[in-house]
N, C-alpha and C positions, 0 to 999 in steps of 0.2 A: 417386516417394516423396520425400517432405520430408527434407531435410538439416541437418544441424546444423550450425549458425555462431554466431560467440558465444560469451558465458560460458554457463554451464552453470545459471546464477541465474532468476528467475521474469522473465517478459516484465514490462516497465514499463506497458504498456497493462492500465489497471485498467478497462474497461467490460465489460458482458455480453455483448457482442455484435461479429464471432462469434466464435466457438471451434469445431476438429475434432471431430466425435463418430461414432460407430458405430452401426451400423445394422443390425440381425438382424431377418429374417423367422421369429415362431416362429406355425408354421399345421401347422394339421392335414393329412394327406396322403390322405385317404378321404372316403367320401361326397360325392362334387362332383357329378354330373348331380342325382336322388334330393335331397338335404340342403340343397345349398348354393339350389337355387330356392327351397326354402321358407323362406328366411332372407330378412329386411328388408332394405332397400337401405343400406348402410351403407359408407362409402370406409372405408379401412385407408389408411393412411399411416405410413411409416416416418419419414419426414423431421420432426421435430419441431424446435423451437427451441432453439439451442445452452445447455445451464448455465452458469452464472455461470464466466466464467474464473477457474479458481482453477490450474490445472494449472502445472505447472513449462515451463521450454522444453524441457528432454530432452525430457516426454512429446511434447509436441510435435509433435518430433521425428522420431518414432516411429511414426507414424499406418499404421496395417496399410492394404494395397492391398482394397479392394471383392471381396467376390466376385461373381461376376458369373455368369451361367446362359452357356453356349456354346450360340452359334447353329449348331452341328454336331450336337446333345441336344434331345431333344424338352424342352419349358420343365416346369420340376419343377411337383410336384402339387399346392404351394404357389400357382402361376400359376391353376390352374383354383378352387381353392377361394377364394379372395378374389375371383373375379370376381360381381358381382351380376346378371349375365346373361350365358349363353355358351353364344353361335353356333354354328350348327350347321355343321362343317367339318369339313378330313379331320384336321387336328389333332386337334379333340377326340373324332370317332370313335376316332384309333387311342386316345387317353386311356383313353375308355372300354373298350373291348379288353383295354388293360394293367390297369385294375384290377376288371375281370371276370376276367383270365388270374389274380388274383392271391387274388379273396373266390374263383373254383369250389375247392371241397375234392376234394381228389386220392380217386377211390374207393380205398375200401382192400381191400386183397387178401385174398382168400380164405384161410385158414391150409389148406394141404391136406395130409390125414393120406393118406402110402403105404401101403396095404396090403398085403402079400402076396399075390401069383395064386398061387390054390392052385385046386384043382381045384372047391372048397366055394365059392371067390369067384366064379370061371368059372359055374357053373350060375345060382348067384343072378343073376350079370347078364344071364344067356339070359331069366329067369324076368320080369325087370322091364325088357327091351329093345322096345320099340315098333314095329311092323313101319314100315320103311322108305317113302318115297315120296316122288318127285324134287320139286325148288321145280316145275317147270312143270308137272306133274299137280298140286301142291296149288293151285296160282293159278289154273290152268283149272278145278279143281271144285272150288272155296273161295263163299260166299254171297257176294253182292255188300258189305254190311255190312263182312265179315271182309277182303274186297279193300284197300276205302276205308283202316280202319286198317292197314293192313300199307304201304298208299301213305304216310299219314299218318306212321308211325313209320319208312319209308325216305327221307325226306322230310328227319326231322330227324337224319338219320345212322345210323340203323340200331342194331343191339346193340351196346355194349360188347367187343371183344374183344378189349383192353391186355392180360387177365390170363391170357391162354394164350402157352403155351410156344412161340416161337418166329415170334409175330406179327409182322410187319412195318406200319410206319404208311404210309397209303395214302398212292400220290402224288399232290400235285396235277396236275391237269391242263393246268396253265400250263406246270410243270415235265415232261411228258411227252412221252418223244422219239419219234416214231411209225418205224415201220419203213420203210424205202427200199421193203419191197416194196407197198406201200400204194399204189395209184394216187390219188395225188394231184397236183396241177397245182405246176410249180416256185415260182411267186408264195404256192400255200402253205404250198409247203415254207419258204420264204424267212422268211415271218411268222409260222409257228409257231416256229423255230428264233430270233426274235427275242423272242416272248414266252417262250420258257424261259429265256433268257438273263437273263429281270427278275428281276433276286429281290425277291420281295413277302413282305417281313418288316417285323417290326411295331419293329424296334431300330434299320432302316436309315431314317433321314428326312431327304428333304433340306430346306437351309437355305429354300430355297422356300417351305416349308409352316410356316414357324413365324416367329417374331420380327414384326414388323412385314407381313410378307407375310400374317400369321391374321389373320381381322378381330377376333379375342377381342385383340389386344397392345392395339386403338384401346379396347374398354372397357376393360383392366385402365389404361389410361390416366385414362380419364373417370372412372372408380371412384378412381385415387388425385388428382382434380381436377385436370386435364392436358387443357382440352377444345380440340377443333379448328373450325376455321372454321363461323363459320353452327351452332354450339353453342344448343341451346333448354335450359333448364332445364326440369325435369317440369312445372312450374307455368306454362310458355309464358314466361317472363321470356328476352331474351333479355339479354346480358352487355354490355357498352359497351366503345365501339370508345375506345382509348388516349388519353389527353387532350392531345395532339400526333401525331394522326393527319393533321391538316390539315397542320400545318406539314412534318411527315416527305413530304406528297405535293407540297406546294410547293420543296422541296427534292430531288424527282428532277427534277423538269422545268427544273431549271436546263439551260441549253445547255454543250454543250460542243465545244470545235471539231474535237479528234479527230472528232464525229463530224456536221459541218456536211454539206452537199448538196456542197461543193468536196472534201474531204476521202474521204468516204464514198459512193463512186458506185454505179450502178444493176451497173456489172458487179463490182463488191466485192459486192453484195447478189445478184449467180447466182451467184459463188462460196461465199457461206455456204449458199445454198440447196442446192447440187452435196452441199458437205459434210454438209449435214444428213441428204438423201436416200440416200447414200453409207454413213453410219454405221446399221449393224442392232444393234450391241452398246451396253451402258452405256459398258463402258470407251470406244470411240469416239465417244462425243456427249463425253465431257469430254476428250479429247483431240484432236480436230480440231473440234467443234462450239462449244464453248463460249472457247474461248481466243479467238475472235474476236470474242464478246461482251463479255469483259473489256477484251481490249486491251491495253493496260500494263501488265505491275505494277511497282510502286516499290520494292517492299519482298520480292523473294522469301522472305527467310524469317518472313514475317507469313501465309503461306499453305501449308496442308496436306490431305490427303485421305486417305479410306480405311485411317484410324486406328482403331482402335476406341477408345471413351472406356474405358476399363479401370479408369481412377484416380479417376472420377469417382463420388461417391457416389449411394447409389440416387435414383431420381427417386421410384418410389412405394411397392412394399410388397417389394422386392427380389429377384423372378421374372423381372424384364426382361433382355433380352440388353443390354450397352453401348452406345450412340450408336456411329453410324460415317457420318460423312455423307461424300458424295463430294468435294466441296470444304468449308472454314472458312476462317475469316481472324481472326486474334489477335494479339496481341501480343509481341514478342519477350520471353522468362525474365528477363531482366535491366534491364528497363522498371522492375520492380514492385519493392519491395524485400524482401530474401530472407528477412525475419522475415516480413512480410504473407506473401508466397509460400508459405509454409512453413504459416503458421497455417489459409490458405485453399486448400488443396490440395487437398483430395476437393471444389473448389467449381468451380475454374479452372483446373488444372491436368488436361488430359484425359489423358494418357499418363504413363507413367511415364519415358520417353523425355524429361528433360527440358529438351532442345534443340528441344524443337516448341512451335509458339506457343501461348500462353496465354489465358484470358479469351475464348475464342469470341465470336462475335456477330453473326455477318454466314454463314451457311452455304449449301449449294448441294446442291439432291437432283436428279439427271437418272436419264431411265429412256429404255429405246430403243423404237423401233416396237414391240415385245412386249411392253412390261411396262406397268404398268400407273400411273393417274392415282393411285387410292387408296395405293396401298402408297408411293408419293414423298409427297402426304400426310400418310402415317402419319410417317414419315422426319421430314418438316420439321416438323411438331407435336412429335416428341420432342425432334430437336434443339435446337429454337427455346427450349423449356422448358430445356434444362440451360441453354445461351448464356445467356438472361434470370436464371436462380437464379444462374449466377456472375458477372452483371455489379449485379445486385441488392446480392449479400455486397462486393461493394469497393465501393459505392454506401453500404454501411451500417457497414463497416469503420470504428472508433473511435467509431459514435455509442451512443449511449444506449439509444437504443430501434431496431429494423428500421425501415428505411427506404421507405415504397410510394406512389412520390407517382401512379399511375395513368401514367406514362408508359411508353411503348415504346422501348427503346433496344436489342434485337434485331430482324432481319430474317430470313429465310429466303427462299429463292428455288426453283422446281420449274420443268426444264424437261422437255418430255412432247410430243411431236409438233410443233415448231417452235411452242411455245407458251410464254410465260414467262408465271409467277405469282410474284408477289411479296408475301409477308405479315410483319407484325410479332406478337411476343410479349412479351407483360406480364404481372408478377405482381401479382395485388392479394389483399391480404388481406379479407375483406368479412364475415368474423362475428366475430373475436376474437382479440386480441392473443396466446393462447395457441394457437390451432388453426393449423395450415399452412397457407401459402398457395395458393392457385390461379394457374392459368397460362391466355393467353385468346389465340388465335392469331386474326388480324382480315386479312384480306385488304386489300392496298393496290390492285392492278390485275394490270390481263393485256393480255399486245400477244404478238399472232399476227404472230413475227419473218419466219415466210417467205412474210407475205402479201405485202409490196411496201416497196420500199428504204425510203419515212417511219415505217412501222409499226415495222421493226426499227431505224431511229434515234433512235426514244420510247422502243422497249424498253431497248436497250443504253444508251442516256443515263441512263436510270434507275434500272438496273442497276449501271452505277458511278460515280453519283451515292449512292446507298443502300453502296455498300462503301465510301465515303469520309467519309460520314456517321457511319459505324458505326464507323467506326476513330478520328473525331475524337472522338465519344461516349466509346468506352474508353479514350482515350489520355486524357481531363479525368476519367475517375473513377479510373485508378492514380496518378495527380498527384497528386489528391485524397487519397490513399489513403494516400501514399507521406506528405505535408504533416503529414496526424493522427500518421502513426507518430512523425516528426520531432520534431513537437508532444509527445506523449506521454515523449518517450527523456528530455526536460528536467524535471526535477520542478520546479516552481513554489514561489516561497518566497512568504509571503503574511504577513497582519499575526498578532501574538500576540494574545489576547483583550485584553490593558492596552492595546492601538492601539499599541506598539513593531512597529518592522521586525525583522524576525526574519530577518538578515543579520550576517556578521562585519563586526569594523573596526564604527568610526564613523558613525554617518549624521548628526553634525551638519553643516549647511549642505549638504542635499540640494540639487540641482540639480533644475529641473523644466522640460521645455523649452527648454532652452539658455539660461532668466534666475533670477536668484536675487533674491528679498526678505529684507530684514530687518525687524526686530521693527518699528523705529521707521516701516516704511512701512506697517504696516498700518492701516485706516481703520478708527474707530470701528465701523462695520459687520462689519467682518470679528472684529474681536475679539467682539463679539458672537456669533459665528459659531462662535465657538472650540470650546466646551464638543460644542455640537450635532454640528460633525464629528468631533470625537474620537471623537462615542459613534457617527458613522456607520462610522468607519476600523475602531473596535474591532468591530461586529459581521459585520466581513468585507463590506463593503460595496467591497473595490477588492480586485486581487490584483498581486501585484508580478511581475513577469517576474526572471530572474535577472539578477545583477548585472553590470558590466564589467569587475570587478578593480580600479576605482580606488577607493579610498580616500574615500567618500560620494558617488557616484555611480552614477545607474542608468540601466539603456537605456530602459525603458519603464513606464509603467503605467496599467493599464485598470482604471475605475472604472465605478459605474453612482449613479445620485441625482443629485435636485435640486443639492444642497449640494456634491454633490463636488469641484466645481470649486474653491468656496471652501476646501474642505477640505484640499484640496495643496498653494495658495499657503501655508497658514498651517500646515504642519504641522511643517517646522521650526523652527514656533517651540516647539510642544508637546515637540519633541526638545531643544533647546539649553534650557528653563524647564525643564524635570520637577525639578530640583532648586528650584526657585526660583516656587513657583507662585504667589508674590503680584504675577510682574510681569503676568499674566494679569489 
């Protein structure tokens, strides 16, 4: 959460861009298999373009934490209704389940009137009683016709009988304990006593089957423009690869001597192999598998994992479970300065914990012999998207208008059966200054590290070659970032419309450059000159930086025009003459 520092007065940064804002999913929670197919293809997006800063710093300040769906809940009904196509999986079956459990109308009960047994009720019901006859003589002399339906209607559950007195609801047979005197074989006993143990209920779901693990998270992504590698548009166009993708891949292949043929030998390379083979779990590919790809780190607390992004505001239409990638690598909280910090917080700021690094950009999805390529994937597609919109906003931080120059400055990395993949993500805006932007995930390469010791010293070169990339990338845009703020905190004193300086104290015999002129050195030419830069000075054609406190002296000033130049040797004279304008 953003903290306050500070006066309590409005930020001095007076541009549009950015500002905190909030972000509500309002959808409907019905009709999604049925409704939502018959519905155009249309993205929903929450994230819009921040308003005009107007807000005070309190608000600021203030910025409510995301709320975010838990990957322990099946994803709300808002998820399935924004999607413009949805998969056929066990997620959206149990979906559909819950809101068939929820349109069936409960039969309603029969009002039954008591009546008295009397001896008058007794006869009547003799009179209208049906002479009796067991199910197995009706089923043995029933017409074949009357069989079919009676299969037919046992088929689909048989009668109704909730509404009598003292029913019991049937068990399942999953749940059904069979008697010890039952001859059956112990391997049976064993595995029926394993499947009543399951409870198969439609409220218990594991995290497995939902978040990124559904293939529906990859379109609610594509639907809110979040597309992954090898991305076609409908019209077959496909999206263009980053406009320093060349130099990003010239840039792993630099050498590096940690990992030279003298350094890095063939039995270093059977013991990652041992390790790889070794590790059956996630958690063990990033704790014995992966540290040896890295190598070094410099900066332990520039790297974190198995965070979830909590703080971070929604990527698309706010159904998504948080980011949580297994490794990231950001920037230390105190890099950045705590106004920026504070203003771009649901942007950069993943955690509310905030001693964990900042500004993502560099992330790590590993998955073990069981899990799978897709769902890592889905992983580094999401993450790569938050990393890029937070490195994007300190990239645009103090300007004018957003910032998209088509470059990549996140990476993402997937390792998956001694396999590394490495991709970058870019935001480009490409219909309109007011619609959101897209995100475009582009594969750099892939080195099969347990092929043979070269393979995995191209990978791992490359590897932290691209983390050192990416930390130089964000550490030149919160410089940057930090520079504007600095810039901004100074208000700039600039000309009055009469071409006066508009400073205390004196400005006669302004200093310009460390030399002064006076009247009598001006050339015929420059006094000529006179009139014309006055009228460029007056219409704001320079701006003065602030003063140094000396008594007609300034630190700087930046002009633009032809004439300017001539305009500041001779402007002193227009200051020391205003009373006196015939010596002009």
């Amino acid at each position: 959460m953003a903290s306050n520092t500070g006066n309590g007065g409005p930020s001095p940064l007076s541009v549009p861009y950015p500002s905190p804002y909030s972000e509500e999913a309002n959808v409907d929670d019905h009709h999604m298999l049925k409704n939502r197919l018959d519905n155009p293809h249309k993205r929903q997006r929450s994230e819009q373009h921040p308003p005009q800063l107007d807000r005070t710093w309190q608000s600021l300040s203030k910025r409510q934490k995301p709320n975010h769906p838990s990957s322990e809940h099946p994803p709300p009904a808002a998820f399935w209704d924004n999607l413009s196509k949805i998969w056929l999986t066990k997620g959206a079956l149990r979906e559909l389940d819950r809101r068939n459990t929820q349109l069936a109308p409960s039969p309603p009960r029969a009002s039954l009137s008591h009546r008295p047994v009397t001896r008058r009720a007794r006869a009547e019901l003799k009179q209208k009683r049906q002479p009796t006859q067991s199910a197995t003589d009706f089923l043995c002399h029933c017409a074949l016709r009357c069989l079919k339906d009676i299969k037919l209607f046992a088929r689909h559950g048989g009668p109704d009988l909730s509404d009598l007195r003292g029913y019991l609801e049937p068990v399942s047979s999953f749940n059904h304990t069979m008697s010890s005197s039952q001859s059956i074989s112990r391997g049976q006993r064993r595995g029926l006593a394993s499947i009543s143990n399951t409870k198969l209920t439609i409220n218990t779901i594991s995290t497995k089957s939902t978040g990124p693990y559904d293939r529906n998270f990859q379109q609610n992504l594509t639907d809110g423009g979040v597309y992954p590698h090898a991305y076609r548009y409908p019209d077959g166009r496909v999206p263009a690869k980053p406009n320093n993708w060349k130099e990003i891949n010239q840039r792993l292949t630099q050498p590096r001597p940690s990992l030279s043929k003298l350094t890095f030998s063939e039995d270093a390379h059977e013991t990652f192999i041992q390790a790889d083979a070794d590790a059956f779990k996630e958690k063990q590919i990033t704790t014995l598998v992966i540290p040896i790809i890295e190598g070094e780190i410099r900066d332990i607390k520039c790297v974190s994992g198995g965070i979830p992004f909590t703080n971070l505001n929604h990527l698309t239409d706010g159904t998504l479970v948080p980011g949580n990638p297994d490794l990231y690598y950001g920037a230390r909280p105190e890099q950045l300065n705590r106004r920026v910090r504070n203003e771009l917080s649901g942007r950069i700021i993943p955690s509310t914990q905030d001693n964990l690094p900042m500004a993502p950009n560099f992330f790590l999805a590993a998955k073990g012999p069981d899990g799978t390529v897709a769902v890592a994937g889905r992983q580094a597609c999401y993450d790569g998207a938050l990393g890029a919109r937070g490195i994007q906003s300190l990239q645009s931080y103090g300007q004018v208008m957003p910032v998209y120059d088509a470059n990549a400055y996140t990476i993402t990395s997937v390792y998956h059966d001694g396999q590394l993949k490495m991709y970058t993500t870019h935001p480009a805006q490409l219909t309109g200054p007011e619609d959101p932007p897209e995100y475009f995930m582009t594969r750099l390469n892939t080195w099969g590290m347990t092929g043979n010791p070269e393979t995995f010293r191209q990978g791992a070169t490359a590897y932290r070659n691209a983390r050192d990339w990416a930390k130089e990338r964000r550490d030149q845009f919160i410089e940057a970032a930090n520079t504007r703020m600095s810039d901004t905190s100074t208000e700039p004193q600039c000309l009055e419309p009469s071409g006066h300086i508009a400073a205390s104290g004196s400005a006669a015999g302004l200093v310009v450059d460390g030399s002064s002129t006076s009247a009598d050195e001006l050339t015929p030419e420059e006094h000529a000159n006179t009139a014309e830069a006055a009228g460029t000075l007056g219409a704001g054609g320079s701006q003065f930086k602030r003063h140094n406190g000396r008594r007609g002296k300034a630190t700087s000033i930046v002009g633009q025009g032809n004439n300017f130049g001539k305009a500041l040797k001779t402007m002193h004279l227009l200051l020391a003459a205003k009373d006196e304008p015939d010596r002009l």
